[in-house]
N, C-alpha and C positions, 0 to 999 in steps of 0.2 A: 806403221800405222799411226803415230805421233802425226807423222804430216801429212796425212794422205788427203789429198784434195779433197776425195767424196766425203769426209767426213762433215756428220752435219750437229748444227747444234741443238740440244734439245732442247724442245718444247715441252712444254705446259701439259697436265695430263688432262688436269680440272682447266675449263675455263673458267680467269678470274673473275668477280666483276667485285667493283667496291661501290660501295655507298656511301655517298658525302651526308646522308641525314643520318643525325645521330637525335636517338629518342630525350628528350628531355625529361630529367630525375627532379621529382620530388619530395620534399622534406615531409615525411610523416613520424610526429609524435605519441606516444604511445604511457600509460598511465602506466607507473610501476607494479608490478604485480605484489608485493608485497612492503609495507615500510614497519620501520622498528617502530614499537610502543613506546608511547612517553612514557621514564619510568623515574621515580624520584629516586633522591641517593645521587653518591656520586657520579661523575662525568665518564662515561666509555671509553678506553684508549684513541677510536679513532675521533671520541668530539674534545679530547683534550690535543688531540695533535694540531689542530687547528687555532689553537691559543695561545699566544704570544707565552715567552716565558716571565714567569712569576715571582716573585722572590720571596725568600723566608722571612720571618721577622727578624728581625735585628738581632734580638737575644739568642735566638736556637743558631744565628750563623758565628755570632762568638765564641758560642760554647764551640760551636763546632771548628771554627778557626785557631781556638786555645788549645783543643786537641790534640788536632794535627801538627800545630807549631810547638806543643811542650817538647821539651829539653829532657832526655833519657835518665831516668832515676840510676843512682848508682849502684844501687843495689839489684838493679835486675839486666839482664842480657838483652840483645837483641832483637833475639827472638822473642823472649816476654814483653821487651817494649810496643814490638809490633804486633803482636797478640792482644795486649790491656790495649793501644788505643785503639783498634778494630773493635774490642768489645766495647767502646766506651761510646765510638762512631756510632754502632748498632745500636745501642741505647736510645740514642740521642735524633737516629735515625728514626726508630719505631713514635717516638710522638709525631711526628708528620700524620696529617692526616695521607688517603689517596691522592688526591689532587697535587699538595704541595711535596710528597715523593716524586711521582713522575717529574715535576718542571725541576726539581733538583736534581734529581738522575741526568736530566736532557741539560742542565747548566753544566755539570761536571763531566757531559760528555764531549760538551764543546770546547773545553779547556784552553779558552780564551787567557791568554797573557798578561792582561789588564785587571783580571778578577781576581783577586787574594782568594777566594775561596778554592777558586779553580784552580789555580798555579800549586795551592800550599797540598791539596789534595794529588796530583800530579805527581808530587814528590812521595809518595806511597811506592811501597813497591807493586809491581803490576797487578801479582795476585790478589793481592789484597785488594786493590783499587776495583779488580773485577768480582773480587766478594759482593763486596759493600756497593758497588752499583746493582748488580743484583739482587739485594736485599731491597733494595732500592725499589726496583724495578717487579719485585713481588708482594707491597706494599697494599694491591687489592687483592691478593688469595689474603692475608692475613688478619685484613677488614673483614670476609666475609667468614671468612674460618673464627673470627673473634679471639683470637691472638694476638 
């Protein structure tokens, strides 16, 4: 049956037909159904993402440089060294207003090479590093909690 002459080949069950016009689309605009309230106070996550990063003053990034770069007291271990400056971090952390937490979170999360702040935080050990940008990074529950 493979070669059998009479074999025929199939056809079509539907006849095709095609149409060369194709309808043309047009752009309809449509007014949002809802937008957010202007609201005083600080900036919303999604209208601070939209803004260049910012930097701290001068004074809170030294303290916070002297920090992380002091040199291990002799009288305590490891573990306490990196304990007291996470606490000291968090301190120094909490004066940030909302605003200038996030663009410091979002600095230290780009840990740029070039930036002594970033590189000297880097040198943290991980979990810590992930504390303290979460602390960071909950900088407005704590504004509105008033903490």
């Amino acid at each position: 049956m493979k070669n059998a002459p009479e074999a025929t080949t199939s056809k079509p069950l539907v006849a095709e037909t095609r149409h060369h016009h194709i309808p043309k689309l047009r752009l309809v605009t449509c007014e949002p159904f809802w937008t957010p309230p202007v609201e005083e106070g600080p900036l919303t996550t999604s209208q601070v993402l939209h803004v260049s990063i910012e930097s701290i003053s001068h004074e809170i990034e030294t303290k916070i440089v002297a920090v992380l770069r002091r040199p291990r007291n002799v009288n305590e271990s490891h573990a306490e060294y990196g304990t007291n400056r996470e606490a000291e971090l968090c301190v120094l952390f909490a004066e940030l207003d909302v605003t200038r937490a996030f663009h410091l979170r979002r600095r230290l999360e780009t840990a740029r090479a070039d930036d002594l702040l970033s590189s000297s935080f880097q040198r943290l050990v991980v979990d810590r590093r992930q504390r303290l940008l979460r602390f960071l990074g909950d900088a407005r529950r704590r504004s509105m909690l008033g903490t």
